[in-house]
LUMZA-588520 format. One record per atom (N, C-alpha, C): residue number from 1; residue in one letter; atom name; y, x, z. Coordinates in pm, 1 decimal. Each point is the difference from the previous one (the first is absolute). Example, Ala and Ser with C-alpha at 12.3 -4.5 7.8 and 13.67 -1.06 7.14 Angstrom:
SITE_1_A_N_-569.0_1319.0_780.0
SITE_1_A_CA_119.0_-89.0_0.0
SITE_1_A_C_120.0_90.0_0.0
SITE_2_S_N_105.0_-35.0_-72.0
SITE_2_S_CA_119.0_82.0_6.0
SITE_2_S_C_109.0_-77.0_73.0
//
This chain:
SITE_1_X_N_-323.6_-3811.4_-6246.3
SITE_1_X_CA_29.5_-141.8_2.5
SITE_1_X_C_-99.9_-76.1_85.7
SITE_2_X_N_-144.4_13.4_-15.5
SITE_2_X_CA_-90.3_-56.6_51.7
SITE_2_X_C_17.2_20.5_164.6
SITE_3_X_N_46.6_88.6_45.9
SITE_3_X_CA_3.7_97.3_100.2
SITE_3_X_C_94.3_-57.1_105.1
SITE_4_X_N_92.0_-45.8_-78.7
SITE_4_X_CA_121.9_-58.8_26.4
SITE_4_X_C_-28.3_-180.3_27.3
SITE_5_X_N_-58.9_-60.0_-41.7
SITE_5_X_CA_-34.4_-116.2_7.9
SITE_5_X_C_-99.1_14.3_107.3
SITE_6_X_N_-112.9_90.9_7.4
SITE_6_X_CA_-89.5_-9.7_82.6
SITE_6_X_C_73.7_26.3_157.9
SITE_7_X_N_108.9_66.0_13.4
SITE_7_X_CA_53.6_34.0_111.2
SITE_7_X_C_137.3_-112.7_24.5
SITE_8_X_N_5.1_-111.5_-60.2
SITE_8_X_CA_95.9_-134.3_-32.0
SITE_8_X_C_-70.8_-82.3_80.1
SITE_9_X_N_-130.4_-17.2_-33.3
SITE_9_X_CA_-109.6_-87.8_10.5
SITE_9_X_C_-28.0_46.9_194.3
SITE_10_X_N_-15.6_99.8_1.5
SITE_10_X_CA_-40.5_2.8_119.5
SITE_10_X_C_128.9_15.2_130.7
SITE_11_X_N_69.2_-14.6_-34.3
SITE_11_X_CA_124.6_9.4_71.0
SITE_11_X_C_61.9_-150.7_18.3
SITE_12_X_N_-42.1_-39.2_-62.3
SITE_12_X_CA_40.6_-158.4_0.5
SITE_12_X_C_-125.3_-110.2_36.5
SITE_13_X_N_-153.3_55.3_44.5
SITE_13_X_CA_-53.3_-56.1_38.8
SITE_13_X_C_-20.5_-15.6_135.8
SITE_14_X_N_-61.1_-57.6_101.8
SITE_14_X_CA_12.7_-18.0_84.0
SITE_14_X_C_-135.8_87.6_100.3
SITE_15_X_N_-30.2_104.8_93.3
SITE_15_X_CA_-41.0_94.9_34.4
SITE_15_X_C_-173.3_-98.3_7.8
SITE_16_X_N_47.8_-77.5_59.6
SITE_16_X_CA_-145.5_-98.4_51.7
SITE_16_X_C_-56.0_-60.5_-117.3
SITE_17_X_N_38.8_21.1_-136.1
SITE_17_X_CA_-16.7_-84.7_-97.6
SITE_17_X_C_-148.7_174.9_-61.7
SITE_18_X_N_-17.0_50.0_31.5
SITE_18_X_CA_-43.0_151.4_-36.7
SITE_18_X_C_-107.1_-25.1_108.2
SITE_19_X_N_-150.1_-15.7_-62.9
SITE_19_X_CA_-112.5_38.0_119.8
SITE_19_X_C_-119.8_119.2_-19.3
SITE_20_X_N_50.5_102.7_67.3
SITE_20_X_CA_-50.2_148.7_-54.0
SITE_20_X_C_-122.5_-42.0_-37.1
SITE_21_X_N_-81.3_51.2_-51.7
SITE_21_X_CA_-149.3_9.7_-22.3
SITE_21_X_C_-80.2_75.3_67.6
SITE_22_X_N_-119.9_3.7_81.9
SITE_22_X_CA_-82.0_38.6_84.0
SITE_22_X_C_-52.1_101.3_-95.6
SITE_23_X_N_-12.3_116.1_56.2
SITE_23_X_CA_-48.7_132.2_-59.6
SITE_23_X_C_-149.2_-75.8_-34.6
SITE_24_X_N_-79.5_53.9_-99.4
SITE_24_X_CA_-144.0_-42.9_-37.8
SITE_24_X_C_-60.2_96.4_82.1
SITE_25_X_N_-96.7_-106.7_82.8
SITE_25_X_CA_-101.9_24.6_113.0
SITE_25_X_C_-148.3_11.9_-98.1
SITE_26_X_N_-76.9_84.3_-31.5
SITE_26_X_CA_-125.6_9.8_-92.1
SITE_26_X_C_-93.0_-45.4_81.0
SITE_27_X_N_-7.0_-17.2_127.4
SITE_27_X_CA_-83.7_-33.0_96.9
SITE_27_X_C_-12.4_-111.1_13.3
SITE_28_X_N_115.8_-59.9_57.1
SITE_28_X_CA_51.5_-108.0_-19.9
SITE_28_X_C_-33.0_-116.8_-133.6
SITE_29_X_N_41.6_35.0_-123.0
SITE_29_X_CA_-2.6_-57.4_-99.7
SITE_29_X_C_-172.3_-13.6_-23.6
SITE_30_X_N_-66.4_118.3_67.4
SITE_30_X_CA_-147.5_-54.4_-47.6
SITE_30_X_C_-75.5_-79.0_85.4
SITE_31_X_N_43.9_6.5_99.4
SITE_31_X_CA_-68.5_-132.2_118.1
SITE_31_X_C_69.8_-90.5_-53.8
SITE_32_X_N_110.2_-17.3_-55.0
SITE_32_X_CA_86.6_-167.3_-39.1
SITE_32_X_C_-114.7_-21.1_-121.6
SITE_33_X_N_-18.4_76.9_-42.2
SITE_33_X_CA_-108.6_-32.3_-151.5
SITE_33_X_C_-140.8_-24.9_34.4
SITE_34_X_N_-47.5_35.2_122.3
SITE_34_X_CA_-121.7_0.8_-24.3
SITE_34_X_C_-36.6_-157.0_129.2
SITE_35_X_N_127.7_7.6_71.2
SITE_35_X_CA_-1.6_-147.6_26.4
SITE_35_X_C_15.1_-108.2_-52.8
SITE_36_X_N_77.0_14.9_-113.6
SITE_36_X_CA_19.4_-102.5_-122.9
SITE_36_X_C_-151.4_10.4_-66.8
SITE_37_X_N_-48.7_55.4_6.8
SITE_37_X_CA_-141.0_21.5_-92.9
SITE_37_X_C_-107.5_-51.6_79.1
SITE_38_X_N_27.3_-50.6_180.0
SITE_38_X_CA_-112.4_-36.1_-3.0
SITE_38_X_C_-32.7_58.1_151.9
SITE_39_X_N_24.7_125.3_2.7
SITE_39_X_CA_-55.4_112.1_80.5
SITE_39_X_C_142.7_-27.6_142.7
SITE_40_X_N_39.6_-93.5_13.5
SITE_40_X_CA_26.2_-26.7_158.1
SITE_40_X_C_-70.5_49.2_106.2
SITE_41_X_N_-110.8_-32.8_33.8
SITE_41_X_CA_-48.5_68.1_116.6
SITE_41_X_C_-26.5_136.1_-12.1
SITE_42_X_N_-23.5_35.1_-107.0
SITE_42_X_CA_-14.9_141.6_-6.8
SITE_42_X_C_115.9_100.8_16.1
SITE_43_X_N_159.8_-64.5_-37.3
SITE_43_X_CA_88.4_99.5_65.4
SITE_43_X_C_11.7_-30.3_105.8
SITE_44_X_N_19.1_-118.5_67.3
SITE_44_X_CA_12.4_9.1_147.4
SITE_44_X_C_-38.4_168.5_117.5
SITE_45_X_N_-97.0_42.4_-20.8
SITE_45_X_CA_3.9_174.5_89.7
SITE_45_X_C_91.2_70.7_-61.7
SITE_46_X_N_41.8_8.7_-95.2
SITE_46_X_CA_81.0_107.1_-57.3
SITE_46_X_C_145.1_-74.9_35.1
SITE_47_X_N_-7.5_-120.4_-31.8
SITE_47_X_CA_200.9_-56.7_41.4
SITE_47_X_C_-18.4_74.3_129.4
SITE_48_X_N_-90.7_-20.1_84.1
SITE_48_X_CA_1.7_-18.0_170.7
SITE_48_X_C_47.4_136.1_36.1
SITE_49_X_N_-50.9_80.7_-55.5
SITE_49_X_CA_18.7_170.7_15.9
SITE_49_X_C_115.7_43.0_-47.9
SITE_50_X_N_72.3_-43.7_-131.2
SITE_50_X_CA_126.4_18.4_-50.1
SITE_50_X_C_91.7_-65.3_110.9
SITE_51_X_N_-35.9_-105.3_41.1
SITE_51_X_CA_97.9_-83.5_95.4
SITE_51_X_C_11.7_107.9_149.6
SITE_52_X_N_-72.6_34.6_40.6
SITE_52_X_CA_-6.2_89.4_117.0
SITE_52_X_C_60.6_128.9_-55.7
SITE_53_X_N_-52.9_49.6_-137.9
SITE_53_X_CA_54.5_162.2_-48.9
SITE_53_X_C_176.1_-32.4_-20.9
SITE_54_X_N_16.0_-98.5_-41.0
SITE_54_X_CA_175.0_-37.5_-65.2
SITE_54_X_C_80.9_-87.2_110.6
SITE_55_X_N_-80.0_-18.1_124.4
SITE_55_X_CA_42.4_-68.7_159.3
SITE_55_X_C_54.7_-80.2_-109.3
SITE_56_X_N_-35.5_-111.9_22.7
SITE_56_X_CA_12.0_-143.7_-52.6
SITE_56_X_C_128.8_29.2_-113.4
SITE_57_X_N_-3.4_23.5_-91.6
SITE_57_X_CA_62.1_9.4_-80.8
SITE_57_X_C_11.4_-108.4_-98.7
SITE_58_X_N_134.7_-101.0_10.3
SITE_58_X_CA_-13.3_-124.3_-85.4
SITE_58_X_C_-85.5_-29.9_-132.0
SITE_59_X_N_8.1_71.7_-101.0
SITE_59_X_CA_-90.8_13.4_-70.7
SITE_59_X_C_-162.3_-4.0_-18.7
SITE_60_X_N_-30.6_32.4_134.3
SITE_60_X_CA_-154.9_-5.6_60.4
SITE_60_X_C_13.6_-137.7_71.6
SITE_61_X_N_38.4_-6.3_44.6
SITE_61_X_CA_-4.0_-143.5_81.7
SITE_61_X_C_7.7_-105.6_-96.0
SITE_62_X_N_94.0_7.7_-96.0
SITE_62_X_CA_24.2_-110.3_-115.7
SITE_62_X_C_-160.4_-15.0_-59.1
SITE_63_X_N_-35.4_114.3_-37.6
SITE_63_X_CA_-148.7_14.1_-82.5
SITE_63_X_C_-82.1_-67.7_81.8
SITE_64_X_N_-45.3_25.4_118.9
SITE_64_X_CA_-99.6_-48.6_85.7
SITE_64_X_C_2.6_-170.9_13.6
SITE_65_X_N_104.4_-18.8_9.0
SITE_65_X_CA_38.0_-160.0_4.4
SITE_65_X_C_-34.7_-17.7_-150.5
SITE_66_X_N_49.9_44.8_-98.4
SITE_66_X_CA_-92.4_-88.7_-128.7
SITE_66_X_C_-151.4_59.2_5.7
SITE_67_X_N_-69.7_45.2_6.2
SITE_67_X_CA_-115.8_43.9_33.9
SITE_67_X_C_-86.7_-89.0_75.4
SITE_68_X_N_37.5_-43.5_132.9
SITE_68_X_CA_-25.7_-146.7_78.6
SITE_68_X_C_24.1_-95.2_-99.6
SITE_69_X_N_107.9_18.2_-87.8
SITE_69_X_CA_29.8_-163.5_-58.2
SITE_69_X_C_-111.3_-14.3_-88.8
SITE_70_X_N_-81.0_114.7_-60.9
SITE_70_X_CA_-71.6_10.8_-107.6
SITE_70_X_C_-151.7_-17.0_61.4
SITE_71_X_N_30.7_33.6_67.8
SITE_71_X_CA_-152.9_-48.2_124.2
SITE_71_X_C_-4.1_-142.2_44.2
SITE_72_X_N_157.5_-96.6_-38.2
SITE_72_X_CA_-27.3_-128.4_86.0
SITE_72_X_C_32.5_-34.8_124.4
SITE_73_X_N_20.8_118.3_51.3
SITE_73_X_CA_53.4_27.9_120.7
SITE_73_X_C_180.7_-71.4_40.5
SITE_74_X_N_26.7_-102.9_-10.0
SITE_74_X_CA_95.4_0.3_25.9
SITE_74_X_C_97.0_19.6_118.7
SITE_75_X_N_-62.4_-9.5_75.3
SITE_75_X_CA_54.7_67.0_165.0
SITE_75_X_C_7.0_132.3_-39.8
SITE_76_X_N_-107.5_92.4_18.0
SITE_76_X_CA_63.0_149.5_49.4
SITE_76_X_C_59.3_14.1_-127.9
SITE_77_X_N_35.5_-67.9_-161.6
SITE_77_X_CA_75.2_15.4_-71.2
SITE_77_X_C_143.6_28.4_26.7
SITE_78_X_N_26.6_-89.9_74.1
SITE_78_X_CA_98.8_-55.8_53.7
SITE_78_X_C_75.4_88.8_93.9
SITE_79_X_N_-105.5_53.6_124.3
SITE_79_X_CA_12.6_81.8_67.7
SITE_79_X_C_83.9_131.4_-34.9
SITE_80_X_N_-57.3_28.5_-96.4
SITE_80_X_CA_15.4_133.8_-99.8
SITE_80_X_C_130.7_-15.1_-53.7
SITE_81_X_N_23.5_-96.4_-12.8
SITE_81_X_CA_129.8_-20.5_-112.5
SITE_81_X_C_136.2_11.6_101.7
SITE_82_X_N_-36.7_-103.5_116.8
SITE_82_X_CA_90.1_46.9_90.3
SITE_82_X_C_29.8_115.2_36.2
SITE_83_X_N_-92.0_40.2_16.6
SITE_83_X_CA_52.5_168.7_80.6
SITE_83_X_C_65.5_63.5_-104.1
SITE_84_X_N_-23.9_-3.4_-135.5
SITE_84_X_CA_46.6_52.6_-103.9
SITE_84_X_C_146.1_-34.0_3.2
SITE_85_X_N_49.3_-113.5_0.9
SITE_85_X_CA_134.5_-56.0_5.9
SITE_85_X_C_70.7_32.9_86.8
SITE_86_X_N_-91.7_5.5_170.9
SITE_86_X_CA_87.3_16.2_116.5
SITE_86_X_C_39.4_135.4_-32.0
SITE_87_X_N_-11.7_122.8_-53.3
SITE_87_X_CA_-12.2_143.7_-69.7
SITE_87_X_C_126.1_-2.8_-86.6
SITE_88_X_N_-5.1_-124.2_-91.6
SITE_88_X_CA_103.5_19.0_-117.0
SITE_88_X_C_-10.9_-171.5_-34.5
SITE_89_X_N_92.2_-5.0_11.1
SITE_89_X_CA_9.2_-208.1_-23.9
SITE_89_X_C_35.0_23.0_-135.5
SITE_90_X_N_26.5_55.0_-30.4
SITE_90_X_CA_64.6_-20.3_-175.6
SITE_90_X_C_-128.5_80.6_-81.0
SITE_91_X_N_-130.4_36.6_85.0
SITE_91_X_CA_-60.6_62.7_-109.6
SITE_91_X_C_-63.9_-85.5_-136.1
SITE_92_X_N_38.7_22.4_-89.2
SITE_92_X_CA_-17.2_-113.4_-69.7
SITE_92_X_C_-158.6_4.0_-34.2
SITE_93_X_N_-61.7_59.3_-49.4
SITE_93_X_CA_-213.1_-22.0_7.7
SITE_93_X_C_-12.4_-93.5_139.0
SITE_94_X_N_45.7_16.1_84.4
SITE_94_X_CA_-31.9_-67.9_110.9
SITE_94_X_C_29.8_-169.6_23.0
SITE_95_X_N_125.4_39.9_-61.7
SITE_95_X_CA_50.8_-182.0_-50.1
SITE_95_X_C_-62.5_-81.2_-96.9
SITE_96_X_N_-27.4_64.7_-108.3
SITE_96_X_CA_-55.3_-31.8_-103.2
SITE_96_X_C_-167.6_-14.2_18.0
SITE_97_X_N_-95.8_56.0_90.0
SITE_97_X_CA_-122.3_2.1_19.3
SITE_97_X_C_19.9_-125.1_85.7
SITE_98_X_N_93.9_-6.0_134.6
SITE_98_X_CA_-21.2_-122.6_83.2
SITE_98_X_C_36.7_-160.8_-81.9
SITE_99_X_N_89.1_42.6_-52.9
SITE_99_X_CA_31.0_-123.7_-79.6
SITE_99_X_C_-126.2_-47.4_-76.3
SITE_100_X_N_-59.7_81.1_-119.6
SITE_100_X_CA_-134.2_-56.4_-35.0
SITE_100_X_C_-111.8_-42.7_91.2
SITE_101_X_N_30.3_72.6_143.1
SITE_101_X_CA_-124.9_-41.6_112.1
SITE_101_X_C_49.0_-175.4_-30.0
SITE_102_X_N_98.9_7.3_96.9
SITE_102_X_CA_101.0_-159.9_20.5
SITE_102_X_C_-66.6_-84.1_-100.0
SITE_103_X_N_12.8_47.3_-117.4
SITE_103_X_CA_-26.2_-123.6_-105.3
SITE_103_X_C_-173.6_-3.9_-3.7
SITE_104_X_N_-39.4_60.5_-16.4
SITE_104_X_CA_-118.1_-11.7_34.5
SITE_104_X_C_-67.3_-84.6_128.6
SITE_105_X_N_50.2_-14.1_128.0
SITE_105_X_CA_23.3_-75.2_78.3
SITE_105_X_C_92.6_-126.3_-52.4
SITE_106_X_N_18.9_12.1_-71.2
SITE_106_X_CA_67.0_-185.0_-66.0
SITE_106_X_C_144.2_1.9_149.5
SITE_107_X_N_38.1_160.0_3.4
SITE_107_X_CA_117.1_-50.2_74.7
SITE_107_X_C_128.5_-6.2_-63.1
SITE_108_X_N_53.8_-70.7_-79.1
SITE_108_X_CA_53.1_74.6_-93.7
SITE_108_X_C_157.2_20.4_48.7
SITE_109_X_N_58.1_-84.7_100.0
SITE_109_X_CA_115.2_22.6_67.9
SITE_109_X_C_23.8_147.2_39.7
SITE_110_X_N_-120.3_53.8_60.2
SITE_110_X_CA_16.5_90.1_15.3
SITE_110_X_C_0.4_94.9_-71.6
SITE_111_X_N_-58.2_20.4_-130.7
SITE_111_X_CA_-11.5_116.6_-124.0
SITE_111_X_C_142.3_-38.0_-54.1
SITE_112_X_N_63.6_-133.8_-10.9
SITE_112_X_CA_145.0_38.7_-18.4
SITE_112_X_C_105.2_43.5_81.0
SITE_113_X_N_-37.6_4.3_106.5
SITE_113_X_CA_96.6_86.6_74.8
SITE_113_X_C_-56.9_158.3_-43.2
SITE_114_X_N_-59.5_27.4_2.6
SITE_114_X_CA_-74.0_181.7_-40.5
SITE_114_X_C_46.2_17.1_-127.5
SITE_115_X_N_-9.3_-125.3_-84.0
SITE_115_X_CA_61.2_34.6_-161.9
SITE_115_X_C_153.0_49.1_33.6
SITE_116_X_N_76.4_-83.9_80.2
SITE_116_X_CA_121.1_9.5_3.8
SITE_116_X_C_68.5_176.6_81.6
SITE_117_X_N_-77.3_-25.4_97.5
SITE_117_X_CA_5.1_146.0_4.1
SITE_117_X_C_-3.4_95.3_-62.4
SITE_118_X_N_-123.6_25.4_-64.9
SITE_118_X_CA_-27.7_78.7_-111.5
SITE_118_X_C_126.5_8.0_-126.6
SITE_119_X_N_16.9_-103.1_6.7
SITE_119_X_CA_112.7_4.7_-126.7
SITE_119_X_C_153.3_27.8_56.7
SITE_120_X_N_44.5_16.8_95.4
SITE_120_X_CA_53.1_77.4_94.9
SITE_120_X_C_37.1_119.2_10.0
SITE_121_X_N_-217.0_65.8_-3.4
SITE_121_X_CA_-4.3_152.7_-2.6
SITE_121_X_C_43.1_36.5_-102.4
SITE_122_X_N_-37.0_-72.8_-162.2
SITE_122_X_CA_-2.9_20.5_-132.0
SITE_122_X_C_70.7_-72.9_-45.0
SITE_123_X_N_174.2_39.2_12.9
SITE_123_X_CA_37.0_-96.3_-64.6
SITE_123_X_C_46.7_-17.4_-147.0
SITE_124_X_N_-31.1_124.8_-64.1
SITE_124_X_CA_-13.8_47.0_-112.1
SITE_124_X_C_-155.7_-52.3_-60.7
SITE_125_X_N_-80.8_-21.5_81.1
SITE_125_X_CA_-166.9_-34.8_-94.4
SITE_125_X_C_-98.2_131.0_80.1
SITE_126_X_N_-81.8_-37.8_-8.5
SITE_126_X_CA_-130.2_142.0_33.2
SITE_126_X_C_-143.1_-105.4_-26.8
SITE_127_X_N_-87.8_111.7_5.3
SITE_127_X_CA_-147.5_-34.8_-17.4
SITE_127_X_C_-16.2_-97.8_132.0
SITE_128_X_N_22.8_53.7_87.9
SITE_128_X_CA_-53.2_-135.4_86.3
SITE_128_X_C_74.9_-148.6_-10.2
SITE_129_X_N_139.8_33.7_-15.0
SITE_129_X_CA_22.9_-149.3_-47.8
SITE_129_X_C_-84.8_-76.6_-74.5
SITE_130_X_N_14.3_85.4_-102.2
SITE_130_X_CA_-57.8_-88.0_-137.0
SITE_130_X_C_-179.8_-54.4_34.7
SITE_131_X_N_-28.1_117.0_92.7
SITE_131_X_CA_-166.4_-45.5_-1.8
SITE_131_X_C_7.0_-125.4_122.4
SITE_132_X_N_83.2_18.8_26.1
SITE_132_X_CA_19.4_-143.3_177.6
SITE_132_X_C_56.7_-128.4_-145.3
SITE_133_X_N_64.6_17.8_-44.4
SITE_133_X_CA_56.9_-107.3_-129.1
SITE_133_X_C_-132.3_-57.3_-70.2
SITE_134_X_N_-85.4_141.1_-34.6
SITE_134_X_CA_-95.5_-84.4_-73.9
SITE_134_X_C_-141.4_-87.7_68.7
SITE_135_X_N_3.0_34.8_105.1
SITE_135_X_CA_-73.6_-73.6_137.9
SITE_135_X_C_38.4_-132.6_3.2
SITE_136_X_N_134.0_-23.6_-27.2
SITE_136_X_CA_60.7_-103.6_55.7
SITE_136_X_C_-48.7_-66.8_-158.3
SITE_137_X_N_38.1_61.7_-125.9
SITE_137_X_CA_-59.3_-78.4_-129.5
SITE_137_X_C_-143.8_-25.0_6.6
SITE_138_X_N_-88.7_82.0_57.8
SITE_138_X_CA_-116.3_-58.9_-3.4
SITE_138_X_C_-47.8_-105.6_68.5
SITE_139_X_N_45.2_-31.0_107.4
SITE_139_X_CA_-11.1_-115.3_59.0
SITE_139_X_C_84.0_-131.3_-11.9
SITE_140_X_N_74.9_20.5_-81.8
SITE_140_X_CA_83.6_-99.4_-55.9
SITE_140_X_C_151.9_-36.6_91.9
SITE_141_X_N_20.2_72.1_91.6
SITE_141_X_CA_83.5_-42.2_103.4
SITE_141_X_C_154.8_109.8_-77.8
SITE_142_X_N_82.6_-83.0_-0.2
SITE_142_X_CA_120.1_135.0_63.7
SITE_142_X_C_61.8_44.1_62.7
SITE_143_X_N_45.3_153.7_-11.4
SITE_143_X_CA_-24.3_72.3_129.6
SITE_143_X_C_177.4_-2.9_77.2
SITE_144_X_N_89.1_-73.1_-69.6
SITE_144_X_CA_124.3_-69.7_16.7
SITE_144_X_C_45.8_-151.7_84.2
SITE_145_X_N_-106.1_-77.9_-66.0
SITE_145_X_CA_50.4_-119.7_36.2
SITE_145_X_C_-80.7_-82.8_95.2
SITE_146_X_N_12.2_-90.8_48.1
SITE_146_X_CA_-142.5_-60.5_53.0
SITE_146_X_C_-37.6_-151.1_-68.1
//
């Protein structure tokens, strides 16, 4: 029965409404942690080397751009994020990292266009939505209307 509904459900949804999940990168996930912790400049050599070992591989590029953002850096933040996008426009870490740059820059026209995208990619919900959503709650703005 369950089996049967579960194969109802997906036959009647819409293909783009489904956003696979990125295999877990351990490498990856520990430079995202240890830049959240603080230690920004310190992954910077190791993104740089993954980025050359994985030839710019969106995922590396996305990282490096929050890495700059975490440094303050908002240019080569920026930098980073692009190339990441020009790679994969729908990558969603990439939307969701630039959008918090944006607001952070008090641009906020522009983090709602990136929200809108993003919700686009996800149009079912994902972690980066929700963390670009709660950006937009912390600063009091929403990420819908103007």
């Amino acid at each position: 029965m369950h089996r049967v509904l579960l194969v109802c459900l997906l036959a009647a949804a819409p293909a783009a409404a489904f956003q696979p999940q990125p295999a877990p990168d351990p490498a990856l996930d520990r430079l995202r942690a240890q830049i959240e912790a603080g230690g920004a400049a310190a992954a910077l050599p190791e993104l740089e080397r993954l980025r050359v070992a994985r030839q710019d591989h969106v995922d590396v590029l996305s990282l490096l751009g929050f890495a700059y953002r975490h440094l303050g850096d908002a240019e080569t933040s920026r930098v980073w994020y692009d190339r990441a996008l020009a790679r994969d426009p729908r990558h969603a870490g990439a939307l969701e990292y630039l959008g918090e740059l944006e607001l952070t820059l008090d641009r906020v026209p522009a983090a709602r266009a990136l929200f809108a995208r993003l919700a686009a990619v996800c149009p079912m919900g994902c972690e980066a939505l929700d963390d670009l959503r709660a950006a937009f709650a912390d600063t009091g703005v929403s990420p819908t209307s103007p």
